[in-house]
C-alpha positions as CSV (number, residue, x, y, z in Angstrom):
1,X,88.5,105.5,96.7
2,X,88.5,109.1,96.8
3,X,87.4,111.7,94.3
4,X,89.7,114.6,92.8
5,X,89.7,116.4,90.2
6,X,92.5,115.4,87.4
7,X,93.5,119.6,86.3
8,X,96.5,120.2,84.4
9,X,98.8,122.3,86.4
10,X,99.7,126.0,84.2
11,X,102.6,128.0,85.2
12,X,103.7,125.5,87.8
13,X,107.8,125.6,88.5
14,X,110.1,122.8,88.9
15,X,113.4,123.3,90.3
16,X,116.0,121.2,90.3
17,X,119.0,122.5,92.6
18,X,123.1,121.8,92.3
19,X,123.7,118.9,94.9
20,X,126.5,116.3,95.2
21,X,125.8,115.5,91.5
22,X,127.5,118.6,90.2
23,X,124.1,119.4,88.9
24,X,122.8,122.6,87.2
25,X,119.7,124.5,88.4
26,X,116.6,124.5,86.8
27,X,113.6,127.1,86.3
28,X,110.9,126.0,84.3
29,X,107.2,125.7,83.4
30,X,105.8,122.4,84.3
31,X,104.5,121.3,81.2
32,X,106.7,123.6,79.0
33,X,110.1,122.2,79.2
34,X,112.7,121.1,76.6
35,X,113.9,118.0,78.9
36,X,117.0,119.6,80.8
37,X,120.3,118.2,79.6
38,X,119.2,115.5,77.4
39,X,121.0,115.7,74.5
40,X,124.4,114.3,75.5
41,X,122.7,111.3,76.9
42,X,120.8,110.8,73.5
43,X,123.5,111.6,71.2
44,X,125.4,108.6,71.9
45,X,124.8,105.8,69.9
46,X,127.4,103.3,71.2
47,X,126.1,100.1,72.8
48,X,128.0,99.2,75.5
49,X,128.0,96.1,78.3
50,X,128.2,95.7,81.8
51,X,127.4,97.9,84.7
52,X,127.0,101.7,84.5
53,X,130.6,104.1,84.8
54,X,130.1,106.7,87.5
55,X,129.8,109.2,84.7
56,X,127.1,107.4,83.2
57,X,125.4,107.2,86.6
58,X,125.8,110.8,87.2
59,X,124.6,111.7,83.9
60,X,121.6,109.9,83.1
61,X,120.4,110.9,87.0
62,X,121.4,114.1,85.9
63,X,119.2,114.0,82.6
64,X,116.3,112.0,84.2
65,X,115.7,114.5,87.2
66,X,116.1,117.5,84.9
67,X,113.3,116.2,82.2
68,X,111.3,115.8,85.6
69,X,111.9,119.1,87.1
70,X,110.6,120.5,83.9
71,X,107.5,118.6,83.7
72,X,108.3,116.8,80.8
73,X,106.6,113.7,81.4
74,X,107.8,112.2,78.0
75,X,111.7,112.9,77.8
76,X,111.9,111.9,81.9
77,X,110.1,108.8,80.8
78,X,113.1,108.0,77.8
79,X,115.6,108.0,80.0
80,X,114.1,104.8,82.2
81,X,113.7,101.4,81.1
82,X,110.1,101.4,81.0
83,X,109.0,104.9,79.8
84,X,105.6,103.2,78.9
85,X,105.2,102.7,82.8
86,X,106.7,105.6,83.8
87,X,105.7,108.4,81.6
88,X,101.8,108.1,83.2
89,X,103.4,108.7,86.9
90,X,105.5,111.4,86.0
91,X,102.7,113.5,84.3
92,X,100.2,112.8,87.0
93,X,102.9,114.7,89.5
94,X,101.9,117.9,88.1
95,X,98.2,116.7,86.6
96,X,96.8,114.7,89.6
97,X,99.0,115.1,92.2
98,X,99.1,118.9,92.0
99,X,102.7,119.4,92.7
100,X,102.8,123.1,91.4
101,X,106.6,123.3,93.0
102,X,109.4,120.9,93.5
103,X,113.4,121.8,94.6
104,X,115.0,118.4,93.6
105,X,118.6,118.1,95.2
106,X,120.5,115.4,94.6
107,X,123.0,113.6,97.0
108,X,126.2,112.0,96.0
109,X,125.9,108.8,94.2
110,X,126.7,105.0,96.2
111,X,127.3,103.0,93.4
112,X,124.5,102.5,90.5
113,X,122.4,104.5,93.6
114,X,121.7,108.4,93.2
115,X,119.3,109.8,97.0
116,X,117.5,113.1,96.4
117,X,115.4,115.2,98.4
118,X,112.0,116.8,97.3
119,X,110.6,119.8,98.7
120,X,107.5,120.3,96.6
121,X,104.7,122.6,96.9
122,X,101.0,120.9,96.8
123,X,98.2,123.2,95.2
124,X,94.6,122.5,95.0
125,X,91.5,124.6,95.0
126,X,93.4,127.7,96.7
127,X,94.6,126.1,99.4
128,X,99.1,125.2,99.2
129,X,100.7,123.4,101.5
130,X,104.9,122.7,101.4
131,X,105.7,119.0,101.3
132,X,108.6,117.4,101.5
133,X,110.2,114.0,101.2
134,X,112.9,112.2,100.5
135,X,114.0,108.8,97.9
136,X,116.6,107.1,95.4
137,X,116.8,106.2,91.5
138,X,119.0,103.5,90.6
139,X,121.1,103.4,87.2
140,X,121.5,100.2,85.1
141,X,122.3,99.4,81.5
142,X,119.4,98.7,79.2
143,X,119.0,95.1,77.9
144,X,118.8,96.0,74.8
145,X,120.2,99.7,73.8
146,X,123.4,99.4,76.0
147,X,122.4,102.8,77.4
148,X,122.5,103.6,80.8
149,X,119.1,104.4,82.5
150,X,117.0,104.6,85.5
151,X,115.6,101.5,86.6
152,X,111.9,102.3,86.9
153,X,110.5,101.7,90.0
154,X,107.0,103.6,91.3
155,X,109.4,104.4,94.5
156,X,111.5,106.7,92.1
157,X,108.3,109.1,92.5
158,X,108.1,108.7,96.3
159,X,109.2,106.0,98.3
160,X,105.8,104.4,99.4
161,X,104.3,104.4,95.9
162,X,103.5,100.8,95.0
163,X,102.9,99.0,91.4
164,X,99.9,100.2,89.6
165,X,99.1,102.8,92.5
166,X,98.8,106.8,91.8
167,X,99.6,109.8,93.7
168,X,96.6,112.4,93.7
169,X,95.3,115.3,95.9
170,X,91.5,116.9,96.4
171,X,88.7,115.9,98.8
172,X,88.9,112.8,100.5
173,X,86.1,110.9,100.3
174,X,85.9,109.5,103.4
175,X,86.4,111.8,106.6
176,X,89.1,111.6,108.6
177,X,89.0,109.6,111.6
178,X,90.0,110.0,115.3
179,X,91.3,106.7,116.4
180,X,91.5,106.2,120.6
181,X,92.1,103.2,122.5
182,X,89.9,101.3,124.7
183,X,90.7,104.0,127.5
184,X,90.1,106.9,125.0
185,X,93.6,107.6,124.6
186,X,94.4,109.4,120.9
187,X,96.2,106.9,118.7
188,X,98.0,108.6,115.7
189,X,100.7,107.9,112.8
190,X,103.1,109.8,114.4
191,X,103.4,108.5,117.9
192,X,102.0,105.0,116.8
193,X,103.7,104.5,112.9
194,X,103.4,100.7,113.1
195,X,99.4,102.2,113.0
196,X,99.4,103.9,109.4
197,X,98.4,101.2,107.5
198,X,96.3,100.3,110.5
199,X,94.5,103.6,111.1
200,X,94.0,104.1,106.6
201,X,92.6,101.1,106.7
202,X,89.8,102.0,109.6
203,X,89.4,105.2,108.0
204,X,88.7,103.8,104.6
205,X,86.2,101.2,106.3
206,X,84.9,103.3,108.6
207,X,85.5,106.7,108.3
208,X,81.5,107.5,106.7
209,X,79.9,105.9,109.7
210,X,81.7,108.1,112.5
211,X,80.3,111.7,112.1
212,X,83.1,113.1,110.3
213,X,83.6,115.3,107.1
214,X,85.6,115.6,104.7
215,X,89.3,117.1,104.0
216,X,91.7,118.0,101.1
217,X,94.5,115.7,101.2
218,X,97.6,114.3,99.0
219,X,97.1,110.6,99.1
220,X,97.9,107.6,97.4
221,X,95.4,105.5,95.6
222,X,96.6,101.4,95.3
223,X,95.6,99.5,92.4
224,X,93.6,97.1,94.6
225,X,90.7,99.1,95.2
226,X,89.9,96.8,98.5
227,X,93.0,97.9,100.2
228,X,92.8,101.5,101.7
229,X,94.6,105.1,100.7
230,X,97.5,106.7,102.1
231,X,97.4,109.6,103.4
232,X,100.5,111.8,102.5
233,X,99.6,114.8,103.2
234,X,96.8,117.0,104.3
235,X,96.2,120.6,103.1
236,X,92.7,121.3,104.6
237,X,91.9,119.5,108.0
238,X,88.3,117.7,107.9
239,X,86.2,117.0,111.2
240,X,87.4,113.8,112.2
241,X,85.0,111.1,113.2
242,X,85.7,109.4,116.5
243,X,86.2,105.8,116.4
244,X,87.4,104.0,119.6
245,X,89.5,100.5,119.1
246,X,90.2,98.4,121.3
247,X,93.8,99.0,121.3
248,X,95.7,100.0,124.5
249,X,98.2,102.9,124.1
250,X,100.5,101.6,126.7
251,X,100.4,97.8,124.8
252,X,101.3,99.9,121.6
253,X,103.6,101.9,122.7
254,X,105.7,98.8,124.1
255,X,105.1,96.8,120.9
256,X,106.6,100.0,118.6
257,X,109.8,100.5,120.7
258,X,110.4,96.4,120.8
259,X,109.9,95.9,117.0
260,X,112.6,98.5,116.6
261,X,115.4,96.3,117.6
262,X,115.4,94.5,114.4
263,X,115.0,95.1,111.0
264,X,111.8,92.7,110.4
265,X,109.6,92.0,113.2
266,X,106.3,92.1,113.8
267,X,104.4,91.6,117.2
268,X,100.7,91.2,118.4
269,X,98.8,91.0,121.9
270,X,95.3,89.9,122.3
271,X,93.0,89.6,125.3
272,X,92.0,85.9,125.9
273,X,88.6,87.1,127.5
274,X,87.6,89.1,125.4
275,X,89.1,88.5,121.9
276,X,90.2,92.4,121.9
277,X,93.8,93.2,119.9
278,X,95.7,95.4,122.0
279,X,98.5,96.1,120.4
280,X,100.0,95.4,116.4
281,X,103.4,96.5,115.6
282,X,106.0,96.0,112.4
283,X,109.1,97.0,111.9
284,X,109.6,98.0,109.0
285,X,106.6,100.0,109.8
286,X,105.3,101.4,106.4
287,X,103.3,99.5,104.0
288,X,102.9,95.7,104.8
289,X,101.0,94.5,108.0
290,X,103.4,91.6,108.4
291,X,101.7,91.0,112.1
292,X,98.2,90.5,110.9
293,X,98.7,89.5,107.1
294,X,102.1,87.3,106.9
295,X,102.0,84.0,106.4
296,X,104.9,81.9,108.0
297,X,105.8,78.8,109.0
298,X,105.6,79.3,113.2
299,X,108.0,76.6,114.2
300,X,107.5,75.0,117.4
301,X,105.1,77.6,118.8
302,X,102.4,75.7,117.2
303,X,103.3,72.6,119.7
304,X,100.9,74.4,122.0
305,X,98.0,73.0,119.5
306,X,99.9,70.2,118.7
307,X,99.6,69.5,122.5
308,X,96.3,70.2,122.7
309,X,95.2,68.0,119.9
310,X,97.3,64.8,121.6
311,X,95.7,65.8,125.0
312,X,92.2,66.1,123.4
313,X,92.4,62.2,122.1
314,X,94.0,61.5,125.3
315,X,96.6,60.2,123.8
316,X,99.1,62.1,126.9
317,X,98.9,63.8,129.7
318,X,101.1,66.8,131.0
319,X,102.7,64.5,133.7
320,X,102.7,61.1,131.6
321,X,106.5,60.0,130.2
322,X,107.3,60.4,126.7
323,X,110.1,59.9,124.6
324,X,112.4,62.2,123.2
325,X,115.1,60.6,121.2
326,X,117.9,62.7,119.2
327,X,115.8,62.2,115.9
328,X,112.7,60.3,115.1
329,X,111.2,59.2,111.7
330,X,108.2,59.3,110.0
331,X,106.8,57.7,106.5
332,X,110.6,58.1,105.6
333,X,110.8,61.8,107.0
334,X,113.7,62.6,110.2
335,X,113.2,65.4,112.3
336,X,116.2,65.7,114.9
337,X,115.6,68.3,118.0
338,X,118.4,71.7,118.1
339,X,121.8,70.5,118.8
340,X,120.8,66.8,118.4
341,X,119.5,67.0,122.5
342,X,117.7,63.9,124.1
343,X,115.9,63.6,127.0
344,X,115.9,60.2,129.5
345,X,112.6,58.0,128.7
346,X,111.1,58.5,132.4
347,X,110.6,62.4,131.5
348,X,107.0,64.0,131.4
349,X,105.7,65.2,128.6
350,X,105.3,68.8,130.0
351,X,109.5,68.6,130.1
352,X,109.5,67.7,126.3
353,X,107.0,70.9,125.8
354,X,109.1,73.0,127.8
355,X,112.5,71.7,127.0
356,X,110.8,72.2,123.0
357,X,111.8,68.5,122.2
358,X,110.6,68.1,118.4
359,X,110.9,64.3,118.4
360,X,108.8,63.7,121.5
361,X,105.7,65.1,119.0
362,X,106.9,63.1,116.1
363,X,107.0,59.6,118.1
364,X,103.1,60.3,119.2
365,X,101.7,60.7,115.4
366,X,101.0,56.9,115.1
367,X,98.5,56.9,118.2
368,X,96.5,59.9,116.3
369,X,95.2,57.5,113.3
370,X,94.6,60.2,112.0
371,X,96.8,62.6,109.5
372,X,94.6,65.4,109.5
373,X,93.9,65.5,113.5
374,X,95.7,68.9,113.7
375,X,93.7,70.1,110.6
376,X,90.6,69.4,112.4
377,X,91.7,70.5,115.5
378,X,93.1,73.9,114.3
379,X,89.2,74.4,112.5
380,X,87.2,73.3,115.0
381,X,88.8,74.3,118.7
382,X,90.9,77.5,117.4
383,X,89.0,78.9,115.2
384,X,92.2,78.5,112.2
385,X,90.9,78.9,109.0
386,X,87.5,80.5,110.1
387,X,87.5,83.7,107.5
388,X,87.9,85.8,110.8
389,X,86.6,90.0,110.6
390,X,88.7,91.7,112.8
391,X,87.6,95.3,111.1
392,X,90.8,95.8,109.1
393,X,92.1,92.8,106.2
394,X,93.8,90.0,107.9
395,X,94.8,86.7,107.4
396,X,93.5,83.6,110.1
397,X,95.8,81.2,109.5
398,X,96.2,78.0,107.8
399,X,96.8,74.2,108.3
400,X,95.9,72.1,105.5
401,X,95.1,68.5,106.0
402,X,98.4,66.3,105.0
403,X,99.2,62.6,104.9
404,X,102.8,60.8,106.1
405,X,105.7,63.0,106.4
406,X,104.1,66.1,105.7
407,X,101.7,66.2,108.1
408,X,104.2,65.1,110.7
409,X,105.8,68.8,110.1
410,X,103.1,70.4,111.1
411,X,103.3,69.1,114.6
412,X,106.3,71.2,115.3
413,X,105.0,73.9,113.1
414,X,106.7,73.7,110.0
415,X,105.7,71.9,106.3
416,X,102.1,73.7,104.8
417,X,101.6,75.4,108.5
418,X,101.3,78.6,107.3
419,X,100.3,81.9,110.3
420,X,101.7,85.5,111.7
421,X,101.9,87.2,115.0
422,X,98.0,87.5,115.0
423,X,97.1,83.7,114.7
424,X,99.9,82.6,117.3
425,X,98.6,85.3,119.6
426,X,95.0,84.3,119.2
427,X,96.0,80.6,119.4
428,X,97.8,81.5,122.9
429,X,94.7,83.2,124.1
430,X,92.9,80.3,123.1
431,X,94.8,77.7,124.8
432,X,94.6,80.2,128.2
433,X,91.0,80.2,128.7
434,X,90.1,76.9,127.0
435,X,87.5,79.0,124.2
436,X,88.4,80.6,121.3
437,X,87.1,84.5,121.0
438,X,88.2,85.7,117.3
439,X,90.2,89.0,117.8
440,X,88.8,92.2,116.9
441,X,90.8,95.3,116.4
442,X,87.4,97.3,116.9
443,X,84.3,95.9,118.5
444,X,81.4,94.0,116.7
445,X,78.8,96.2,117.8
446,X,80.1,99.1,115.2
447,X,79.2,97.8,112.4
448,X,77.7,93.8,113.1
449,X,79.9,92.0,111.1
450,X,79.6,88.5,111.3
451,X,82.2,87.2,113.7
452,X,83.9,83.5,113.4
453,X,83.4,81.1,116.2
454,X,84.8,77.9,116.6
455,X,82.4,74.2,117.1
456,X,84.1,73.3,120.5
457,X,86.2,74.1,123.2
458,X,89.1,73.1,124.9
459,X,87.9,70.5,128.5
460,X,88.9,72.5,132.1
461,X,91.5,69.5,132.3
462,X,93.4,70.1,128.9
463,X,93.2,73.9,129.4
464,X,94.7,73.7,132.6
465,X,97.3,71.2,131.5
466,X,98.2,73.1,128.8
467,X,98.3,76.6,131.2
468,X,100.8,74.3,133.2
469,X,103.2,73.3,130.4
470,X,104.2,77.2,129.6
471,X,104.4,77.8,133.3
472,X,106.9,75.3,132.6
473,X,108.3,77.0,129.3
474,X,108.1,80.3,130.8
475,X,109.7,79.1,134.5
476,X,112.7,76.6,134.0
477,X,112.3,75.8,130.4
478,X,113.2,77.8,127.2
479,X,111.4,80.8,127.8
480,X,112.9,81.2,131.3
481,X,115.0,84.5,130.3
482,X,112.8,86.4,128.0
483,X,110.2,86.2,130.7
484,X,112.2,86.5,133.6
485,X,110.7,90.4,133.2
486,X,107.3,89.4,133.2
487,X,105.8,89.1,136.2
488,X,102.4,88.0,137.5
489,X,100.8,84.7,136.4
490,X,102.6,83.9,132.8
491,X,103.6,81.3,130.3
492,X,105.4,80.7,127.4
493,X,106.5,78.7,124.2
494,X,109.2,79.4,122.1
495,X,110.0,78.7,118.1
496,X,112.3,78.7,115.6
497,X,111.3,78.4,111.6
498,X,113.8,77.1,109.1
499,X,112.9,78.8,105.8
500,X,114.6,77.5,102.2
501,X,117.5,79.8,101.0
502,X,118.0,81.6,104.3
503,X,120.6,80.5,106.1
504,X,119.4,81.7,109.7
505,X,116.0,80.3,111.1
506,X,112.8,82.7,111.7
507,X,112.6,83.3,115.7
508,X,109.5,83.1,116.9
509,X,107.5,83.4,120.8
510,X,104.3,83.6,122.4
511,X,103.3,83.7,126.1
512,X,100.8,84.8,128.4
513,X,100.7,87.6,131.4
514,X,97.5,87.0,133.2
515,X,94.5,88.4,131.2
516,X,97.1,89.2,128.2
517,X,98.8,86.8,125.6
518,X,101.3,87.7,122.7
519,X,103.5,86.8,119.9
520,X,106.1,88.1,118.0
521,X,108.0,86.6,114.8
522,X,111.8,87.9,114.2
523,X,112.7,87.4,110.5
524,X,116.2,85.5,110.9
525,X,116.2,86.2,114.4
526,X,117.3,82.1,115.5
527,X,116.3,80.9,118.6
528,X,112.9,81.9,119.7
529,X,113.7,82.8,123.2
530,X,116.6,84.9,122.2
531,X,114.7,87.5,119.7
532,X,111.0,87.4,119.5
533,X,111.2,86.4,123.6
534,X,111.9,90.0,124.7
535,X,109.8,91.9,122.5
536,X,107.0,89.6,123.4
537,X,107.9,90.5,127.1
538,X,108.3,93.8,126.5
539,X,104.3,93.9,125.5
540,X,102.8,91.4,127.9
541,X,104.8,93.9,130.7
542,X,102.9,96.7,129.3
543,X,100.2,95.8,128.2
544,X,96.7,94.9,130.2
């Protein structure tokens, strides 16, 4: 974390300026004020029920924003329900933060919801930088006191503020860092923002070890001290450290402008060769890495190691028939295919992995003998589970080993399966070349990190059957119109999640362009091929 040191602010002015509110203005020392209009709010000693009138709302914003404005930490703090929390936050502003000048202007009220704008001024050691931003309070009425008041969230202070995290500005303690791509190109926050998480998080690992110095920055510090700072703002410019990725700007660029079609997506592209991440993008794209740390049931994109595993035993082949009955039991467990679809008993079992027939997996579980075959085969041919180091926190997937009907899920990719845009992508680049490579977002060599490898690989014959089956997908079956883009030598495999308590299933796809596979998860997007499918195209078209 970085270092900074925690001076009180003297002299420092707060304003707060008339917006759709009706409020007043106020000019005072930070530190030295008597808590704006307070005394109405606290006058009142009559308990009252239900939500918040619009003059309460408008009032207690009012009275909350004012007792900011002034720096007084303590009466600001009153008027939320949690001043114990709160009070600490609002005094580092000033303290740590070095916010020496705010204009707060308030927006008109949307329910229990007041927005306001800050345009602060950020102090420290001589050097002052403007800084502005913009966020919400919400009113609610206290449990216990009946009294309207802000419900405290860290956001109230600036909307990227998390639980237990701090805002603080001085010298960074690890340089700055110059992030290019594998061709050189610059990568930054603003072009890139799916990056910002991304590019802290290289910093914080890396920034020491790349020939850079120092800067004085604004930043947010989270209270888990392994997860990286946040640069808000920067007053004094260090020397940046290169440090080359092996992102591809193009494969980025693609990703960010796909993600953006939807409110929660997430999308990643790996090189099978080579293991190298090319591209990570999430929409929303602050805060989370969805793509590289979620952890979701993948639906029927996981059928391509499903396949595998079956194919392995030699239980099938690509061209052998299978069935694929409207449902199909299991230890007392039905699984049905979309629309209740069948397909005629003489069909091959590449036309059940392209079609994305779920019973035509369930029917082959007996042969296995074995309940925890997929566990084993996620471990020891795709590198699942395998505490990968990519160079930035991720997660590497998970498939616990199940018995009976639980286990039959996870052959279509739902139950325990639990992975994110990362593992379906490396699990794609694993089934295209037959050998898993663990993805790296920047290469080995830069710091020798031990990287995970998995015990075996796929045979030339199951690799190429496999290749075959999301020619199929990507051809004819349900992949056929997101990748109808794409050209070259590609494959595909769509999915679609159910999750409890949402009433539209997760979509979900993955596919390969030559020397390029990807996969992208659309948070109640439905059918895979008809969400995730283009963004996934989008990047693999891109991408190289």
């Amino acid at each position: 974390m970085r270092s900074g040191a925690k001076v009180a602010v003297v002299g420092g002015v707060f304003v707060l300026v008339a917006g759709g509110l009706g409020y007043g203005v106020y000019d005072v020392l930070l530190g030295g004020g008597d808590g704006g209009g307070t005394e109405t709010a606290a006058a009142s000693s009559e308990v009252r029920t239900g939500p918040p009138d619009k003059k309460e709302i408008e009032e207690t914003a009012r009275s909350f924003l004012a007792a900011w404005a002034s720096g007084d930490a303590p009466t600001a703090a009153r008027f939320t329900n949690n001043d114990a929390v709160a009070e600490p936050l609002l005094a580092g502003y000033g303290a740590e933060a070095h916010v020496t000048k705010a204009v707060i202007t308030p927006g008109p009220a949307v329910g229990a919801k007041v927005p306001y704008t800050v345009k602060a001024t950020v102090s420290y050691e001589g050097r002052t930088k403007p800084w502005s931003y913009s966020s919400e309070l919400t009113v609610v009425r206290g449990l216990t006191t009946g009294k309207a008041l802000v419900d405290w969230e860290p956001t109230v202070i600036h909307p990227e503020l998390t639980e237990g995290a701090t805002l603080k500005t001085g010298e960074s303690s690890t340089a700055a860092i110059e992030a290019v791509d594998h061709n050189g190109k610059v990568l930054d926050k603003e072009t890139y923002p799916s990056l910002g998480p991304i590019l802290d998080g290289l910093r914080d690992k890396y920034g020491d070890t790349t020939g850079g110095s120092p800067g004085i920055e604004t930043w947010i510090e989270p209270a888990d001290e392994q997860l990286p700072d946040t640069t808000l703002l920067t007053l004094a410019k260090g020397k940046p450290g290169k440090l080359r990725t092996t992102l591809d700007a193009d494969a980025q660029a693609a990703a960010e402008k796909a993600v953006k079609q939807f409110s929660a997506a997430s999308v990643v592209a790996v090189r099978p060769s080579t293991g190298s991440i090319r591209a990570v993008a999430n929409n929303p794209a602050t805060g989370f890495n969805a793509a590289m740390l979620g952890k979701q049931a993948p639906g029927s994109t996981l059928k391509i190691m499903t396949a595998a595993m079956l194919m392995d035993k030699g239980l099938v082949s690509a061209n052998s028939p299978v069935e694929c009955p409207k449902e199909a039991t299991w230890q007392g467990r039905t699984f049905h295919n979309l629309k209740y679809f069948e397909l005629p008993p003489t069909d091959t079992f590449s036309t059940s992995f392209a079609r994305s027939c779920n019973t035509a997996f369930i029917k082959l579980i007996d042969d296995t003998k074995d309940d925890s075959a997929l566990a084993k085969e996620a471990r020891d041919v795709f590198g699942i589970g395998l505490q990968w180091k990519t160079g930035i926190p991720s997660f590497d997937g998970s498939v616990p080993e199940e018995s009976g009907g639980e286990a039959a899920a996870q052959y279509i990719g739902q139950g325990t399966v639990q992975m994110n845009a990362l593992n379906i992508a490396s699990i794609t680049a694993t089934a295209r070349n037959g050998t898993f490579r663990q993805p790296v977002i920047v290469p080995q060599s830069l710091d020798d990190r031990p990287i995970a490898t998995a015990s075996r690989s796929l045979s030339p014959s199951v690799t190429g059957q496999l290749n075959d089956m999301m020619r199929a997908t990507a051809s004819w079956g349900t992949g056929q119109a997101a990748m109808a883009p794409v050209h070259g030598d590609k494959g595909a495999k769509t999915g679609s999640a159910e999750v409890d308590g949402q009433g539209t299933s997760n979509s979900w796809f993955t596919g390969f362009n030559n020397d390029l596979a990807a996969a992208a998860v659309v948070q109640s997007g439905g059918h895979g091929g008809d969400a995730a499918g283009p963004v996934v195209a989008a990047v693999l078209s891109a991408g190289s």
